[in-house]
N, C-alpha and C positions, 0 to 999 in steps of 0.2 A: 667214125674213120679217124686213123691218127692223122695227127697234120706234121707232117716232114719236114720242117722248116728247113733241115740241114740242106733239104734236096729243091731248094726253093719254090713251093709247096703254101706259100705263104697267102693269103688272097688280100686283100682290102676289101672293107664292108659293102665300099661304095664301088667299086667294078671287080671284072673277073680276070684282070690281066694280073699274071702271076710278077711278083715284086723280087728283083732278085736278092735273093737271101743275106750275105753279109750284106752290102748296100743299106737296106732296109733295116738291118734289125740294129744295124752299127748307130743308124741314122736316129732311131727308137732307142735306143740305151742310151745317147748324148741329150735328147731331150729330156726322160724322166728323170736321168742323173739330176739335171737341177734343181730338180723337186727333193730329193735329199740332199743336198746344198743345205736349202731352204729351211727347208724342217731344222737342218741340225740349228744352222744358227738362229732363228728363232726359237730352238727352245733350250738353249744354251743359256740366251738373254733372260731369259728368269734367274740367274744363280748371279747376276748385277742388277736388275729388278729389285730380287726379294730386299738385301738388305737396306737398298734404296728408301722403299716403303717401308721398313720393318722402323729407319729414322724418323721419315717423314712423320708417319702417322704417330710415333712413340709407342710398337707393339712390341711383346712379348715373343720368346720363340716358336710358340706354340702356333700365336694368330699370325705371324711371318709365314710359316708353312700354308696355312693354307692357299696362299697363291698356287703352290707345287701342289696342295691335292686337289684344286680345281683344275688343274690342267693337266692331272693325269687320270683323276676322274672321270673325265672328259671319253677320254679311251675306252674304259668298261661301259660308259653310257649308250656314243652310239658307234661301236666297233659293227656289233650286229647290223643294225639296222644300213649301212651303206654295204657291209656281208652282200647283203638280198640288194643293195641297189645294184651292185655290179650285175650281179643276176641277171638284173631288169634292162639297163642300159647300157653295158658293157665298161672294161676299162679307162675307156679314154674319156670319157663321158664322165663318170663318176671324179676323174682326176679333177677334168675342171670345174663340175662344183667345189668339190672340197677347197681347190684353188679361192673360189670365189666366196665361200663361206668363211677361210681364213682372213683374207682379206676387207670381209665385215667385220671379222672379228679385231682385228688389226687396228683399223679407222674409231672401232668404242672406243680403243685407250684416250682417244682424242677427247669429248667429253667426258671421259672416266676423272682425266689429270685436271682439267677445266673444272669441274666441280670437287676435284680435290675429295673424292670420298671411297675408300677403301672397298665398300660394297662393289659398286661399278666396279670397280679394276677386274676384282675378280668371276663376277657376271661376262667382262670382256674377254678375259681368260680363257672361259669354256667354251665361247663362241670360237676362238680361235682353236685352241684341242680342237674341237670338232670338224675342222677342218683341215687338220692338219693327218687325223684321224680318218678320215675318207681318204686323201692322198696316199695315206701310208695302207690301207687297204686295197687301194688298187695297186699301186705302183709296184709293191714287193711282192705279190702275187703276178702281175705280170711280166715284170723283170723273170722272175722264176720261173717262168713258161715261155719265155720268150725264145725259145731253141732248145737246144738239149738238155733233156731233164737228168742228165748225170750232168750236166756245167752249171743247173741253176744258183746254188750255192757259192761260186765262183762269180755269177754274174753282179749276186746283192752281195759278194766281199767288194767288188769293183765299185759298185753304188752307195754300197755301206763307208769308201773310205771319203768318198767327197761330202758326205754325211758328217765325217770325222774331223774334215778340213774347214768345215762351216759351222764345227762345234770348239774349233781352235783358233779362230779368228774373230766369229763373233762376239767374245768377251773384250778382246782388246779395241772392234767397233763402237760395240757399245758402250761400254766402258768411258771411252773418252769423249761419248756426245751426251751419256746420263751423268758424269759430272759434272760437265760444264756450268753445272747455275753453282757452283761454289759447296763448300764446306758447308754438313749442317749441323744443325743446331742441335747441345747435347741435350735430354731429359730434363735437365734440373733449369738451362736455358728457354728451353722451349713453355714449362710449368710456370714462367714469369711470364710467358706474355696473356696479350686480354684475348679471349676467343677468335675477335673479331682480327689484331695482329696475328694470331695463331693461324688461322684460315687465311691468309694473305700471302703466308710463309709456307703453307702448305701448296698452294697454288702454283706457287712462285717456282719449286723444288717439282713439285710433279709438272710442272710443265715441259722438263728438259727431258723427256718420255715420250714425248710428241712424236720427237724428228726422227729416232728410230723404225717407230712403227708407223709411221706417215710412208716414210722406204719403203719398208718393209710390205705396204700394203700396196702400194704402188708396183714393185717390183711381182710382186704375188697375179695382178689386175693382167699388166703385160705378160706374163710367164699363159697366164689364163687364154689369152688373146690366143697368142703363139701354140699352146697344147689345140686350143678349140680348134686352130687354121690348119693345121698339117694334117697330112694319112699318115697315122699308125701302121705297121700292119697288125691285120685281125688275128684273133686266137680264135682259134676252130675252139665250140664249145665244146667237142668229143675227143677229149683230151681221155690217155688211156686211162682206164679205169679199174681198181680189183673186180676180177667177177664181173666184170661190164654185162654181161649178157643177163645173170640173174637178176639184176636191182630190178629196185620194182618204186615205183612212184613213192613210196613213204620211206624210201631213205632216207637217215639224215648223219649229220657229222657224228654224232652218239654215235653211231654206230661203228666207230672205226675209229680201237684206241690210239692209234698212233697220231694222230688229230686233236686228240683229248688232251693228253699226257704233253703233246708240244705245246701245248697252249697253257698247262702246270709251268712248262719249261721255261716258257718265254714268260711267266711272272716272275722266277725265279731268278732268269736271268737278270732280267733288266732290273731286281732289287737288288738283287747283289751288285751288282754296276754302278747303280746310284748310291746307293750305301757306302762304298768303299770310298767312288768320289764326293758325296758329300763330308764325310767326315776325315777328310783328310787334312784340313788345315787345322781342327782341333788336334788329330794322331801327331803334326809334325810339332805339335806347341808345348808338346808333352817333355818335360825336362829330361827323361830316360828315352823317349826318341828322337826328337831334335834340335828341341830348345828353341824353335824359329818365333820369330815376330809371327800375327799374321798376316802380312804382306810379304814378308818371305817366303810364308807357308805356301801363301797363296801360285806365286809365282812357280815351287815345285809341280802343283798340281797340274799345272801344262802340260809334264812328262807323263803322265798317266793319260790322259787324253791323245797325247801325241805318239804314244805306244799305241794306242786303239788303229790311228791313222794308219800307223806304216804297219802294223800286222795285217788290215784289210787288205792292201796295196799285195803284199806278201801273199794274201790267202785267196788273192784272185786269179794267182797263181796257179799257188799249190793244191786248193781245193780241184785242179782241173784234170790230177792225177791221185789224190787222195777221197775214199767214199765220206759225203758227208758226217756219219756216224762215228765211224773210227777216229775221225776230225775231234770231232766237240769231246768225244771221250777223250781223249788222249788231252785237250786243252783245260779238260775242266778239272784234270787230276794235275795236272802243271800250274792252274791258279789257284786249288785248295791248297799245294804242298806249298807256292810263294807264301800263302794269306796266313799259314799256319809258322812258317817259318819266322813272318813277320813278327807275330805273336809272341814266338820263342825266344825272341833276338832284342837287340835295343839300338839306338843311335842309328848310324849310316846305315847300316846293315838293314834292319827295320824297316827304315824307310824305301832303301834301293828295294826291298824283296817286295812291298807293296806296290812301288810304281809299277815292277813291272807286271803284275798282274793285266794291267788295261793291254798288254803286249796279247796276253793270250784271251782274254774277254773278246779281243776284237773281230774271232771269226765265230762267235758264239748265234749273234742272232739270225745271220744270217741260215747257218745250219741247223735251228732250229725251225727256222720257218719253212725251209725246202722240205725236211724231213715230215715235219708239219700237215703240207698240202697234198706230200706226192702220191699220186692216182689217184687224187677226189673228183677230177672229171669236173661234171655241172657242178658239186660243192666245193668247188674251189673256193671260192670266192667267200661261201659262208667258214670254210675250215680259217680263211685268211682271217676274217672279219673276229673268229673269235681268237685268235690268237693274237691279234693287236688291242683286241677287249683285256689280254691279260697283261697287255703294258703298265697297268693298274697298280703289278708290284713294284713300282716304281713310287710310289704313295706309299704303302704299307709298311715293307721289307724295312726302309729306315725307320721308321715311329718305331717295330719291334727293337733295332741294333740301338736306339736312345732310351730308349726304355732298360735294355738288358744294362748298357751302359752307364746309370744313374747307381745300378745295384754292384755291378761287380768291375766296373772299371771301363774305358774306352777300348784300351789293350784287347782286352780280353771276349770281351763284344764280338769282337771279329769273326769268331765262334759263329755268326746269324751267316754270313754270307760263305764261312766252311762249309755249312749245312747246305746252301743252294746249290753248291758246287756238287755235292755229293748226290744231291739229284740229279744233276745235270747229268752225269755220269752215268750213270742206270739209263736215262734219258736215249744219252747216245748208243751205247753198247747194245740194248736191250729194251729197251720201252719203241724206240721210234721204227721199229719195224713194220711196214703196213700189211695191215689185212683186216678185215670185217669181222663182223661177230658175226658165228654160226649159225643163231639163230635166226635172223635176216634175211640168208643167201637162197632161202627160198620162197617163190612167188605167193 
């Protein structure tokens, strides 16, 4: 049966008294809101992390990254497997593990900095991915269901910008309580001292790592508190479905490319996204783009993220009269033509056409995940589960654009997240239309 939330239609698990509709779901969108909050600015806080550690320890760029691919790792690991939790125990349930799994994860940095040893850090890493990894599997999957499924796209641009707000604040949080132990110490400094000073200095410098994720876990424990104490309201598991009446017990998300192909999308995405922000402070260092320091560099890059923010805000909007599909097309040919202009051009010009790419990226995930789940019914959850398993090109898509970049120029590189766009595109237009395979549709 569909469940009409419009028509307050809504149940709660725990009784049968119907919940009226705005009220309830208003009340449900302000609470998982803070769980993208959360997420953005924890995993914001690695891009002040990394090079933190990258001094501390005296590593290389290559062992720096892996902080970033254990924590997006993390994502392909266990996307799936909390997929089938929601199954099991429903949304709000799986929220507050993930809650509470982040929040272990959170507390390792604590002995991780304590014994000053790069392993641990990123052991504590994936504990925390993985919980941040269950949240963002249920949450975005419910938010998306949570009322009309022509506004769910609308719903995760609204959830998607406090997401955006928590990934443009939490560098300047953190920022100025992980450097508080001082100025460190350069390579050629650090090679002078005796092991045993060396590990003293190490200690000393990872210490100031605490007090962030000491919050950070803290705040995670009470949010946990809070999801576990309130009613939700429930999602009726018999959400519409293609062909509802034919399925038959050995369905599965294979079987419905439009599920498949978002879940390409959303690798794509989210590498081209990281990609462009990751290498932005080298593109503005570049003396034919902008010549900046990189703390100059660095300080533009706020515009690129703060474009992501207000085009959410924008697209929680507009997506509420535009179809998801038409959306992402239309955005994704307006950030290949910025990305390639970029390319084309040099100086200011360069630069402004880059920033404002993050302007159109920022109603990307959302419309890939709606278009992703819609009419998977009971496979919601596992459709959700593997498309946040494809958060993963957020790992890769960069290693490919540093790679192309060593050979033909950083410029020119840009070329890696052209190409994502160009998926993305097909994506919207034409890939994400739902329907089953023919073969399937019968018992």
């Amino acid at each position: 049966m569909h469940n009409n939330i419009d028509k307050g239609e809504v149940m709660s698990r725990s009784t049968a008294k119907a919940a009226p509709p705005f009220t309830s779901n208003v009340f449900a969108m302000s609470a998982i809101t803070t769980l993208f909050f959360m997420w953005g600015s924890i995993t914001v806080l690695n891009d002040i992390v990394i090079p933190h550690l990258k001094s501390i320890f005296d590593l290389n760029y290559k062992e720096a990254m892996c902080v970033q691919f254990s924590f997006f790792s993390a994502y392909f690991v266990f996307a799936a497997p909390f997929g089938l939790l929601v199954e099991k125990i429903g949304y709000q349930k799986t929220i507050v593990v993930g809650l509470l799994i982040a929040a272990a994860g959170a507390l390792l940095i604590i002995p991780s900095a304590q014994a000053a040893r790069f392993p641990f850090f990123l052991g504590s890493y994936i504990v925390l991915a993985a919980g941040i990894t269950a949240m963002q599997v249920s949450a975005n999957s419910y938010i998306s269901v949570l009322g009309d499924p022509k506004t769910g796209s609308a719903r995760l641009n609204l959830a998607g910008a406090f997401n955006s707000l928590g990934t443009t604040i939490g560098p300047v949080i953190g920022g100025y309580l992980i450097f508080r132990a001082g100025a460190v110490k350069t390579p050629a400094a650090l090679a002078q001292l005796t092991d045993a000073a060396r590990q003293v200095y190490r200690i000393q410098q990872a210490s100031s790592i605490i007090l962030p994720y000491l919050v950070i876990a803290g705040a995670l424990i009470l949010i946990a508190i809070a999801i576990g104490s309130i009613k939700l309201p429930a999602i009726n598991e018999a959400q519409p479905d293609i062909e509802q009446k034919k399925k038959n017990s050995n369905d599965s998300i294979w079987h419905y490319p439009h599920a498949v192909l978002g879940a390409v999308a959303i690798f794509f995405y989210v590498g081209a996204e990281v990609t462009i922000g990751s290498f932005l402070v080298n593109y503005f260092e570049l003396n034919k783009i902008g010549g900046l320091s990189a703390e100059d560099a660095a300080k533009m890059v706020s515009f690129y993220w703060g474009g992501a923010m207000i085009g959410r805000f924008i697209g929680s909007v507009a997506l509420r009269k535009l179809s998801d599909g038409t959306a992402l097309g239309c955005a994704t040919i307006a950030a290949a033509l910025l990305t390639i202009g970029s390319m084309m051009s040099g100086g200011h010009l360069a630069m402004a056409l880059i920033l404002m790419v993050g302007l159109f990226n920022s109603i990307m995930f959302p419309d890939i995940f709606n278009l992703g789940i819609a009419k998977m019914g009971r496979l919601t959850g596992e459709a959700s589960g593997l498309m946040i398993a494809a958060i993963v090109g957020g790992a890769i898509i960069p290693i490919l654009q540093g790679a192309l970049a060593d050979r033909i120029g950083l410029q020119s590189a840009f070329v890696v997240p052209v190409l994502c766009y160009v998926y993305l595109c097909y994506y919207g237009f034409k890939g994400s239309k739902p329907y089953r395979l023919k073969e399937v549709l019968e018992d």
